[in-house]
C-alpha positions in Angstrom: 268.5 121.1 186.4 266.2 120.5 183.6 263.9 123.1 182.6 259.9 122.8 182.6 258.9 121.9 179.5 256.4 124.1 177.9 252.7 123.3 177.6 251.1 123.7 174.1 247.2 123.3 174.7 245.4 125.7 172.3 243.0 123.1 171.2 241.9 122.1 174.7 241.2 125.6 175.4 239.3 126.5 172.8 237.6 123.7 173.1 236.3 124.8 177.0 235.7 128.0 175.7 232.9 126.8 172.8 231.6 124.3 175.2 230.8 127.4 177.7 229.1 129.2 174.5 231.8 132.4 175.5 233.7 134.3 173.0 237.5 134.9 173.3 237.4 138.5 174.5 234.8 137.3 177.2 237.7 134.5 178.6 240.2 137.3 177.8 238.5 139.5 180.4 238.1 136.9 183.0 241.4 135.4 182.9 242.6 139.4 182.8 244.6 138.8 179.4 244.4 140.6 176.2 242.3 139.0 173.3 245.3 138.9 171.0 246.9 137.2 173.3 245.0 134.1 174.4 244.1 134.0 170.6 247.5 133.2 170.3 247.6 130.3 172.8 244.5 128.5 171.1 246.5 128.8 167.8 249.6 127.2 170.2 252.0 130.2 169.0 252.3 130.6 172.5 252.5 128.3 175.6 249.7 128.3 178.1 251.0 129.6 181.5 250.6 127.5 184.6 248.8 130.8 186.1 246.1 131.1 183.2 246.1 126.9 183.4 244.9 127.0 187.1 242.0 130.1 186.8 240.7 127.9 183.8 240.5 124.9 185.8 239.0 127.0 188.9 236.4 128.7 186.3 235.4 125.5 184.3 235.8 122.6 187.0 238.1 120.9 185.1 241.3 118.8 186.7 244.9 119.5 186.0 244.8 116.3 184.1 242.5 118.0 181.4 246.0 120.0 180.4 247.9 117.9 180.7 250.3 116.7 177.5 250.1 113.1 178.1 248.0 112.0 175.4 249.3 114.4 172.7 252.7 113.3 173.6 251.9 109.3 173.6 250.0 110.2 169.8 253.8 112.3 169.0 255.5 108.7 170.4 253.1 106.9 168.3 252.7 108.3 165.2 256.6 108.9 164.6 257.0 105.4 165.2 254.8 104.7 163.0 256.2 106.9 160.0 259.3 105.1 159.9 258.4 102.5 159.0 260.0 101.1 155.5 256.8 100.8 154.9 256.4 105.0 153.8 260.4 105.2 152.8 262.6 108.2 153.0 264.2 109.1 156.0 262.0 109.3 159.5 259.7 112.5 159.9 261.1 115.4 161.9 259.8 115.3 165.6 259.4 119.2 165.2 256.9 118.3 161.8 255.3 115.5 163.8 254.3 117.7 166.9 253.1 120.0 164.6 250.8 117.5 162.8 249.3 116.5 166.0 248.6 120.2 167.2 246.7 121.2 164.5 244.8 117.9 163.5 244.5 115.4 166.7 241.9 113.6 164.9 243.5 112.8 162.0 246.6 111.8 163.8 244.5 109.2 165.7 242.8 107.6 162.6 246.0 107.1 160.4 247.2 104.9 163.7 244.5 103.2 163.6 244.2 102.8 159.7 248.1 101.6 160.1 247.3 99.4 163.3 245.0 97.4 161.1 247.1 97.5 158.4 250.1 95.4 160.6 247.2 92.9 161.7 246.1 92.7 158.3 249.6 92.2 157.4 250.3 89.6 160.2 247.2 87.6 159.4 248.6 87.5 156.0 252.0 85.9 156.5 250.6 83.3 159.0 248.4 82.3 156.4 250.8 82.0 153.6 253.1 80.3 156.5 249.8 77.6 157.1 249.5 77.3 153.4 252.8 76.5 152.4 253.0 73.6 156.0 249.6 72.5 154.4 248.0 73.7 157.5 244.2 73.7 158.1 242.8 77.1 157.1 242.9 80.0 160.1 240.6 81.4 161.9 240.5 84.8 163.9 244.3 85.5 164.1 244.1 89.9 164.1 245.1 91.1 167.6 243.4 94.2 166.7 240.4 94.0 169.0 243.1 93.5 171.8 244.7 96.6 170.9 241.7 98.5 170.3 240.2 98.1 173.8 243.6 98.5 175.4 244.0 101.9 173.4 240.3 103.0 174.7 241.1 102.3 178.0 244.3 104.0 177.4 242.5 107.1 176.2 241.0 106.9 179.6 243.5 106.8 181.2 242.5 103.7 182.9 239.9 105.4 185.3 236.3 105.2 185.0 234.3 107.1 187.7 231.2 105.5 187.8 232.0 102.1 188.2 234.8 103.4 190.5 232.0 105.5 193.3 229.3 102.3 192.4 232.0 100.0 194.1 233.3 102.6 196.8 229.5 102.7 197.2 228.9 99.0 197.6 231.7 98.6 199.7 230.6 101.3 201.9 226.7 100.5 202.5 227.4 96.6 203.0 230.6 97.3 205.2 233.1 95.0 203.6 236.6 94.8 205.3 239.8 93.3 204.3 239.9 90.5 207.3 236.1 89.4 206.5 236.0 90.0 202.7 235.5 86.8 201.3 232.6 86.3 203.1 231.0 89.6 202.7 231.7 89.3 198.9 230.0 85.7 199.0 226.7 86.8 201.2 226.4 89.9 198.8 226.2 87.3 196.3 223.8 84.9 198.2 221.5 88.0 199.1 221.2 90.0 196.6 221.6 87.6 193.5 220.6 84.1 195.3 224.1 82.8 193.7 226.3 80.3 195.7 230.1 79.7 195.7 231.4 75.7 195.6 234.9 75.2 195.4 235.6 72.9 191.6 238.4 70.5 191.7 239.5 69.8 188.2 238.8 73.2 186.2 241.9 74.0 185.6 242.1 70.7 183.6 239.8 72.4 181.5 241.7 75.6 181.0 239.1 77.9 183.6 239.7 79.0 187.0 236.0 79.7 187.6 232.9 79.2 185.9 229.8 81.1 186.6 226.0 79.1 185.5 223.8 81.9 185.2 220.2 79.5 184.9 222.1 77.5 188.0 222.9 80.5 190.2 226.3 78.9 190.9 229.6 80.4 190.7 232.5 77.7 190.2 236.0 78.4 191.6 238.8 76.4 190.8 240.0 75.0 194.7 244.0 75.8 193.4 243.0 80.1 193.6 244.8 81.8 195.8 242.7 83.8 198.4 243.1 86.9 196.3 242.0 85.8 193.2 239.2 84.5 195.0 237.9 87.1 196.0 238.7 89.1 192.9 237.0 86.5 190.8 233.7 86.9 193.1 233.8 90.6 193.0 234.2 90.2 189.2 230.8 88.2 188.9 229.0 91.1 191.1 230.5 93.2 188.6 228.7 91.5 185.8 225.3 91.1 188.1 225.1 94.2 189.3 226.6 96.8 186.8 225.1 94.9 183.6 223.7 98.1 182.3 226.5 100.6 183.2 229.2 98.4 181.5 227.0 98.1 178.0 225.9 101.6 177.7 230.3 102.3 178.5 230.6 99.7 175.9 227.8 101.1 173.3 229.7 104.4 173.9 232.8 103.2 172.9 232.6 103.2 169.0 234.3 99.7 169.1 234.6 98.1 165.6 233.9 94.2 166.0 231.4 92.4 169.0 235.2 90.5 169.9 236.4 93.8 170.9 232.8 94.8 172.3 233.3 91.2 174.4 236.9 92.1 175.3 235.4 95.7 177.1 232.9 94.5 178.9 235.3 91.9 180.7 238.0 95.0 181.3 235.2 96.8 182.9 233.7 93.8 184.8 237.6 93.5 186.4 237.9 97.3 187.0 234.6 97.3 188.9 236.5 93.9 191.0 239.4 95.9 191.4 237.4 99.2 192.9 235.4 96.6 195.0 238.6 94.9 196.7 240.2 98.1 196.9 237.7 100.6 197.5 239.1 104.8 196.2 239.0 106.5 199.2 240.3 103.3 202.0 243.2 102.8 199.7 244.1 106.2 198.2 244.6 106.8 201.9 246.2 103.8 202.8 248.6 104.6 200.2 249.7 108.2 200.8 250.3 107.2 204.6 252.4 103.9 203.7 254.2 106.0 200.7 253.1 104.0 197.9 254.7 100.6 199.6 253.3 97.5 197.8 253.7 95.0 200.1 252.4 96.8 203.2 249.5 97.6 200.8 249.4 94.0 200.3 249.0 93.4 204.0 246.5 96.0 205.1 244.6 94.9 202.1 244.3 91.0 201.5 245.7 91.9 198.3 248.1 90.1 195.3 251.0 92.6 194.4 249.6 92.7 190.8 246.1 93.5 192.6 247.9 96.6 194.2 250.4 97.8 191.7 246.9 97.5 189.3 245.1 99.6 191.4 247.5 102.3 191.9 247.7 102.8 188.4 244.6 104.0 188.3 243.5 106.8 191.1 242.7 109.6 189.0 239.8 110.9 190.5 239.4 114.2 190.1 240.0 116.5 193.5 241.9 113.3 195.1 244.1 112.0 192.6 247.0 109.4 193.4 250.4 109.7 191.9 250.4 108.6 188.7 251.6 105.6 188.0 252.6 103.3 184.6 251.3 99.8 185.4 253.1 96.8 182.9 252.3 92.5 183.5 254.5 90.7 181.1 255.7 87.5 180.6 259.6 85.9 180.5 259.5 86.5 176.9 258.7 90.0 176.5 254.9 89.8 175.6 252.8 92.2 177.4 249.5 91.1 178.9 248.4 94.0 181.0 249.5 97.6 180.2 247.9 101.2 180.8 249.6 104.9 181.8 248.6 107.8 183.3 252.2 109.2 183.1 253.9 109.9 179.7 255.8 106.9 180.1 255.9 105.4 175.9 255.5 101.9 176.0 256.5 99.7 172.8 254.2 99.4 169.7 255.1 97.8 167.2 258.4 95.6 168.5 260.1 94.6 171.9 260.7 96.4 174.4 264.1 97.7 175.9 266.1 95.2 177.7 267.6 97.6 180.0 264.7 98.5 181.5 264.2 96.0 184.8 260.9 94.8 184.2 263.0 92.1 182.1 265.2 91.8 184.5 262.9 90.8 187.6 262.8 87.2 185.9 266.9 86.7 186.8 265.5 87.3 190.6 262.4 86.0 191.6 260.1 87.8 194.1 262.8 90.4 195.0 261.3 94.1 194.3 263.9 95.9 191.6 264.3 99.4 191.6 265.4 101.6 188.6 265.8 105.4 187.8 265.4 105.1 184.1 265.5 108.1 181.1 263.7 108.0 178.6 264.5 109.6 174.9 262.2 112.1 175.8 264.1 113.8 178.7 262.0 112.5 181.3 263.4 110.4 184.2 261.3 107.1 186.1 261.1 105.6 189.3 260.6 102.4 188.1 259.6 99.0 190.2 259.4 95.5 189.1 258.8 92.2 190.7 258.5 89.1 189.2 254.5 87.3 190.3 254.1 84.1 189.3 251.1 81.8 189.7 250.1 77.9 189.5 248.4 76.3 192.5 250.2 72.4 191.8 253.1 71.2 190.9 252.4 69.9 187.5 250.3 73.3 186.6 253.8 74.5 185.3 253.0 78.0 186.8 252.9 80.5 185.2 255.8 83.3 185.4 255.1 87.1 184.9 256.9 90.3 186.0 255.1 93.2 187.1 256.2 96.8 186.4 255.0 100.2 188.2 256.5 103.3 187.9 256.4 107.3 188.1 258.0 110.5 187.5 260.9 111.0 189.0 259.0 114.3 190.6 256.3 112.2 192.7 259.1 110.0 194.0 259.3 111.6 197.3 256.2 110.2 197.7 257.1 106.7 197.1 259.2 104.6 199.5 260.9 103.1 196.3 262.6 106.3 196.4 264.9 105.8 199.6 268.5 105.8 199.3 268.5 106.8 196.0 270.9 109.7 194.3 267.7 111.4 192.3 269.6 114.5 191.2 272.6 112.4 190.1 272.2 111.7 185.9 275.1 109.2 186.0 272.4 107.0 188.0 269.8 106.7 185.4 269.9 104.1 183.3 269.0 105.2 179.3 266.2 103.2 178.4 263.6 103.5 175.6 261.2 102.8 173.6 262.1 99.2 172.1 264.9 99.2 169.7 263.1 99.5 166.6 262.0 103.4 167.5 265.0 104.1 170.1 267.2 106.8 168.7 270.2 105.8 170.9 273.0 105.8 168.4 276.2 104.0 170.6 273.9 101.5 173.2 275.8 98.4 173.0 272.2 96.3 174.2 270.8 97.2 170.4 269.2 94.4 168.6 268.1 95.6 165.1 269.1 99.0 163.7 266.1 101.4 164.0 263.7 101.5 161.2 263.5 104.7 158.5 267.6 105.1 159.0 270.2 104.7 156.5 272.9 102.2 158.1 277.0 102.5 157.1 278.4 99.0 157.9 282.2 99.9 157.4 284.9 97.6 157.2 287.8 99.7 159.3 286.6 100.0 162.6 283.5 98.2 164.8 281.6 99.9 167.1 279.1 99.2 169.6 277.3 97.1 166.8 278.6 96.2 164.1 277.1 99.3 161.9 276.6 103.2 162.3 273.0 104.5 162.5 273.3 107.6 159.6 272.2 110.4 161.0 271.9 109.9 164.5 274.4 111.7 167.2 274.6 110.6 170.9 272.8 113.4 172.9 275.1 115.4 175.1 
């Protein structure tokens, strides 16, 4: 059985404690512990206690999210990835030195990602250029993906829950009495009555590239007559978003620090579709809904008038404080490996800076269309998934060439009582899990036989007497026992 892993959160502590205005020996007396030692645990010489964790929760109202490693571990993740890169040289940093860094400097930690995320665009915009130059291409525009990734690491940071636009739709839902069987028309009179906007079905936009189009001056919303019912109804709930929540979503946006208006522009729509997503699937309904069907998708689906990716979405991101869901990793990607939608409010690591692992079956719901996969995965880390996947394609005619996308969900392996994914499975059994990890330019797995490119920062010893899993030996790496 693997033992709990200790929790290191001096900085989080002492970072309640100033907030509050309180010295240490003040806490010290109410938490009934010596000064020394909770000086020690805000210096992380010393692990803070689940006992001491709950009585600071209790006396600052805080979730037991607040302490919880997730982030720290993702910037560990992160930022070791990072470092061994060829880019710095030498051999990879120690994960001991890099858990260190991040303990004692968080913010500095955080900036060199950044400063090294815009480096890789900076460094991609480069060799498509010299690529365009030497095919006598015309000269290129915007090509950084950094605005992308900057909004998806705020959201990240996050954890892909924001409270007020989540209680303004519960809200909305609640005082206009919305319900799954009538909800396209109770999204389309909120729109008529409150905004004197009408909805007209649009033959032909897709032509154009759009699935809707909203005129403003006109007071007309556009949908394109291919939507599914869904989408629909998430596209109108997206435009009440944007009518109704106009100055919530900017002042989020104008708190966000974001560097560049296309990453301002790329927030706003996020939070626009969160609001939808809150509004279709209202907190409380389907945080209940969920807990009594065990977290099954399809059922959810049902009750709910709901796409899978809709639900799977939303599940990902019930962190309300005092009725938090389980939480859940949430993944879209495509046939090819490129990620469109991803956020965590687990420790899952998702993939950087190169593809992701092909073991894991998020790839593999493409080999069997519309069939749910389930996985018990382990992670480098020593954690263990429940993992789902379905594939959730989309097109409307025959000639749209739909479009194919997998969806992945998944947990810790302790919440998977809770999920109906679970059943039938051997969840104490190790030989079950299948070793995935982070994409195989940061996995450390030494002898996987799926490896496509040797791990950066690592000597390699291509010998000519034997051959092994692939065709060269990874210095310095041993196969965990």
């Amino acid at each position: 059985m693997a033992t709990e892993r200790k929790l290191f959160a001096g900085e989080r502590v002492r970072r309640l404690r100033e907030g509050a205005g309180l010295n240490q020996a003040a806490i010290a007396r109410a938490l009934n512990l010596s000064p020394s030692y909770l000086n020690q645990i805000e210096r992380n010489q010393r692990p803070l206690p689940r006992p001491v964790m709950r009585m600071l929760c209790e006396r600052f109202a805080v979730g037991i999210g607040y302490f919880a490693d997730d982030e720290e571990t993702r910037q560990v993740h992160d930022l070791r990835e990072a470092t061994a890169d060829p880019l710095f040289g030498g051999a990879p940093v120690d994960l001991a030195e890099v858990q260190a860094a991040v303990r004692a400097a968080p913010a500095i930690g955080s900036r060199f990602l950044t400063l090294y995320r815009a480096w890789l665009a900076l460094d991609e915009e480069h060799r498509a250029l010299r690529t365009r130059i030497a095919s006598d291409a015309h000269a290129p525009g915007q090509m950084s993906h950094l605005p992308y990734d900057e909004v998806r690491d705020w959201v990240q940071s996050h954890r892909n829950h924001f409270p007020a636009l989540d209680e303004a739709a519960e809200a909305l839902s609640d005082s206009e009495r919305f319900a799954p069987a009538t909800l396209r028309e109770d999204l389309r009179r909120r729109l008529r009555d409150a905004h004197g906007v009408t909805v007209a079905t649009a033959p032909g936009l897709p032509d154009s590239g759009l699935l809707w189009r909203f005129d403003r001056p006109g007071k007309k919303l556009l949908l394109a007559e291919e939507m599914a019912p869904e989408s629909e109804n998430f596209s109108t709930a997206h435009v009440i978003g944007l009518l109704e929540q106009e100055r919530r979503i900017e002042a989020m946006v104008a708190g966000a620090n974001l560097s560049s208006d296309e990453a301002r522009a790329l927030a706003r729509v996020g939070l626009a579709n969160y609001f939808a997503g809150a509004l279709v699937l209202p907190y409380r309904p389907f945080h209940a809904a969920a807990r009594e069907l065990r977290h099954d998708i399809e059922r959810l689906q049902r009750r709910f008038g709901t796409s899978f990716e809709q639900v799977c979405h939303r599940l990902s991101t019930l962190q309300r404080p005092g009725l938090a869901g389980v939480p859940f990793y949430f993944l879209k990607a495509d046939i090819a490996g490129n990620v469109s939608k991803r956020s965590s409010a687990t420790r899952f690591q998702f993939a950087r800076f190169g593809g992701a692992c092909p073991l894991w079956n998020v790839h593999q719901a493409f080999a069997q269309p519309g069939r749910i996969l389930v996985q018990l995965a382990a992670t480098p880390d020593g954690a263990t998934y429940l993992c789902i996947a379905r594939t959730a394609g989309s097109g409307g005619s025959f000639l749209n060439r739909p479009r194919e996308t997998a969806v992945g969900l998944g947990c810790d392996i302790a919440f998977a009582d809770q999920v109906i994914y679970s059943a039938g499975l051997d969840l104490r059994n190790p030989q079950v899990r299948v070793p995935i990890g982070p994409g195989c330019r940061a996995c450390e797995r030494p002898n996987c036989r799926h490896r496509a490119m040797p791990p950066v920062g690592h000597a390699l010893d291509v010998g000519t007497g034997e051959r092994g899993m692939v065709p060269y030996r990874i210095v310095g790496l041993t196969e965990a026992g």
